[in-house]
C-alpha positions in Angstrom: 0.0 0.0 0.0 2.9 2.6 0.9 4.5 2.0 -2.6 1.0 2.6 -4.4 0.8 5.9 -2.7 4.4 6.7 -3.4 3.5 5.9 -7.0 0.6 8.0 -6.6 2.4 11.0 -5.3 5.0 10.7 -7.7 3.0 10.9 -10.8 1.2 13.9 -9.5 4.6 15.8 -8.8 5.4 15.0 -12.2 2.1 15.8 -13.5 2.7 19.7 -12.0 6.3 19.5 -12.6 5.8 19.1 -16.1 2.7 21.0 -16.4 4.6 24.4 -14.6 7.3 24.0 -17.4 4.9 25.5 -19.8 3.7 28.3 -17.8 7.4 29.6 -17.5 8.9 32.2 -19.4 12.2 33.3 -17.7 14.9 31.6 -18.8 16.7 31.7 -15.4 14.3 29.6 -13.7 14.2 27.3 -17.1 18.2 26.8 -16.7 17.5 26.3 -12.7 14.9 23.5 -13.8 17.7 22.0 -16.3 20.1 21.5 -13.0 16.8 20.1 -11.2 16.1 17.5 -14.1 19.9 16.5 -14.1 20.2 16.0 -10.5 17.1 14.0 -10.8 18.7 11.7 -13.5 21.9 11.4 -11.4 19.8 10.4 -8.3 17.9 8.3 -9.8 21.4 6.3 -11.1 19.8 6.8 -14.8 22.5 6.5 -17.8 23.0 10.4 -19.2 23.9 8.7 -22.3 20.9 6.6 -22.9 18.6 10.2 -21.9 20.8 12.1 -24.1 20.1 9.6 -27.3 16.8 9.8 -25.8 16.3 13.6 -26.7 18.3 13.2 -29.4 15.5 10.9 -31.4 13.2 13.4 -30.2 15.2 16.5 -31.7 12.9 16.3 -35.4 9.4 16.9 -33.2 11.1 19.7 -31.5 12.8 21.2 -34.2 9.2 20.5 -36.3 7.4 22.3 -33.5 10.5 25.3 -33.0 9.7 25.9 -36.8 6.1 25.8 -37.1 6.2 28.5 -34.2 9.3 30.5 -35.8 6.6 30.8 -38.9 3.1 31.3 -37.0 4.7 33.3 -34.0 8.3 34.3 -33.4 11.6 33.5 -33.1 11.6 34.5 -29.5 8.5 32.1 -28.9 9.6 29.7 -30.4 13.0 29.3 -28.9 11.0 29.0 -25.8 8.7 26.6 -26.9 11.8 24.4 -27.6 13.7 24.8 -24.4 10.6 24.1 -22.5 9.7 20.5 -24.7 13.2 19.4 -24.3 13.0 19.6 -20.8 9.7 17.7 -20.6 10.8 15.3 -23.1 14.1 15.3 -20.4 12.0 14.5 -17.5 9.4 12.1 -18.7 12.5 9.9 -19.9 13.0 10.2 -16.0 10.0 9.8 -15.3 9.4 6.7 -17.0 12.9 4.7 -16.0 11.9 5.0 -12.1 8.5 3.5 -12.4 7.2 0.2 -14.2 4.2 -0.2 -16.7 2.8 -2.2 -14.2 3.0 0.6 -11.6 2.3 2.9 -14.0 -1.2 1.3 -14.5 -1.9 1.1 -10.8 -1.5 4.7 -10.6 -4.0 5.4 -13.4 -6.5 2.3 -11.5 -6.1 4.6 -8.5 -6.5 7.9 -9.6 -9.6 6.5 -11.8 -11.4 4.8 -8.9 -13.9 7.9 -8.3 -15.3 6.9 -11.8 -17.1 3.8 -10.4 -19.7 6.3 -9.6 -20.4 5.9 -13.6 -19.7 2.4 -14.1 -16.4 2.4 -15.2 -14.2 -0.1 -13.9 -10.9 1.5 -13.4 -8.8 -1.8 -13.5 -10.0 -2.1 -16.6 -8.4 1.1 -17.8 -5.4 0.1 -15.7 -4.8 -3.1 -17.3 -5.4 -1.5 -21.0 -2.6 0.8 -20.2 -0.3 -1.4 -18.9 -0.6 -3.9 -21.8 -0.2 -0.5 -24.3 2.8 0.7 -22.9 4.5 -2.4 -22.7 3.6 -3.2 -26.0 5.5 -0.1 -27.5 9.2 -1.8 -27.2 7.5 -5.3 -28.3 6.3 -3.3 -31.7 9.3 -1.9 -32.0 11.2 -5.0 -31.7 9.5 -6.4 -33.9 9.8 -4.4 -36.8 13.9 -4.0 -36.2 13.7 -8.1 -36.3 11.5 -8.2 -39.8 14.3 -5.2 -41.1 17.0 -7.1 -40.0 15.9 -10.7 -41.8 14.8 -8.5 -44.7 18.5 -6.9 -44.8 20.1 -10.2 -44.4 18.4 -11.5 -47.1 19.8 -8.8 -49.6 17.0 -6.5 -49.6 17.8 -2.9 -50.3 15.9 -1.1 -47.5 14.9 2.5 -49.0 12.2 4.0 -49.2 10.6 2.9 -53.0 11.8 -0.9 -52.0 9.5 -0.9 -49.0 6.6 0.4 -50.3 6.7 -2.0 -53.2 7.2 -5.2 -50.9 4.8 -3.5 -47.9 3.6 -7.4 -47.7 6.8 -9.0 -46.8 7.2 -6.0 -43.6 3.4 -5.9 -42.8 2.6 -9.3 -43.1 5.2 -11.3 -40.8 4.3 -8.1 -38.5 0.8 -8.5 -38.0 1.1 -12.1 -37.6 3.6 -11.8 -34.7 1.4 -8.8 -33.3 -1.3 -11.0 -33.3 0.6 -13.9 -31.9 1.2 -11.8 -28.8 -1.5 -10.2 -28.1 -3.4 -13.8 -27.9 -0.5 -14.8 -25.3 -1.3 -11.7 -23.2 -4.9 -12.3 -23.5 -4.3 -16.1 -22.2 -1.6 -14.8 -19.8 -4.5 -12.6 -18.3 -7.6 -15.3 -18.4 -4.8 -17.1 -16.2 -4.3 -14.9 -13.4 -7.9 -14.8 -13.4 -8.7 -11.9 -14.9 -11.9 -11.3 -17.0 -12.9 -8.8 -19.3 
């Protein structure tokens, strides 16, 4: 029960944390939350390098957003706009090394439970998140294992080659996809759970 609540209050703190970023405009107190989110990696014992390559594969949305503001806005904005999503892209890398999908759902079971009032069942929602966000890296695997074969088998891998052979990426990828999401659903039917 004391770890829920600790998962409780920590996704809150991060809810506000990240939620203040956008509300400030001096760059002082920006640079001040920039030491905050490093400290924060270093106490949590996270790898710099890994957050770093982190933001890094996030740098095109940024850059897309910077941009689109640069054009609709100004340069000034827009600058801001960018510091202030790099450091919640920063801290929702933090964010989401110290606590577990599993946890992660809990927290969302929790925070939903007032919605029984309605009918919802909050474990419900819980469990949907849990199996979508641990999902993600399975996905991902996935389709860096279909690239691989298809690169080991002396396919050229640009752009025209895949959208001509679509069915050799989409097919083996929908029939894995499928394959796990029937050994989550028997995983769950046998730990007793029922939707």
């Amino acid at each position: 029960m004391k770890e829920h609540l600790k998962n409780i209050v920590k996704f809150i703190l991060f809810l506000i944390y990240t939620i203040s970023i956008f509300f400030i405009k001096n760059y002082i107190l920006l640079t001040l939350i920039l030491f905050i989110n490093i400290s924060l990696i270093l106490i949590s014992k996270i790898n710099i390098n890994k957050a770093i390559k982190s933001l890094i594969k996030l740098m095109p949305f940024i850059l897309f957003t910077v941009v689109i503001n640069i054009i609709f806005v100004d340069l000034k904005f827009a600058i801001l706009i960018g510091v202030r999503l790099i450091l919640v892209c920063n801290i929702s890398y933090v964010f989401s090394k110290t606590i577990s999908y599993t946890e992660f759902g809990e927290v969302i079971e929790k925070l939903l439970f007032p919605l029984k009032i309605f009918k919802v069942n909050p474990k419900e929602i819980g469990i949907i998140i849990t199996i979508a966000l641990s999902f993600m890296p399975i996905l991902k695997d996935e389709l860096l294992q279909i690239n691989n074969s298809l690169k080991a088998k002396g396919m050229n891998m640009t752009n025209i080659n895949l959208i001509k052979n679509a069915n050799l990426i989409f097919k083996p990828f929908f029939v894995s996809v499928l394959q796990r999401i029937n050994e989550v659903e028997m995983s769950l039917r046998a730990k007793g759970y029922e939707g």
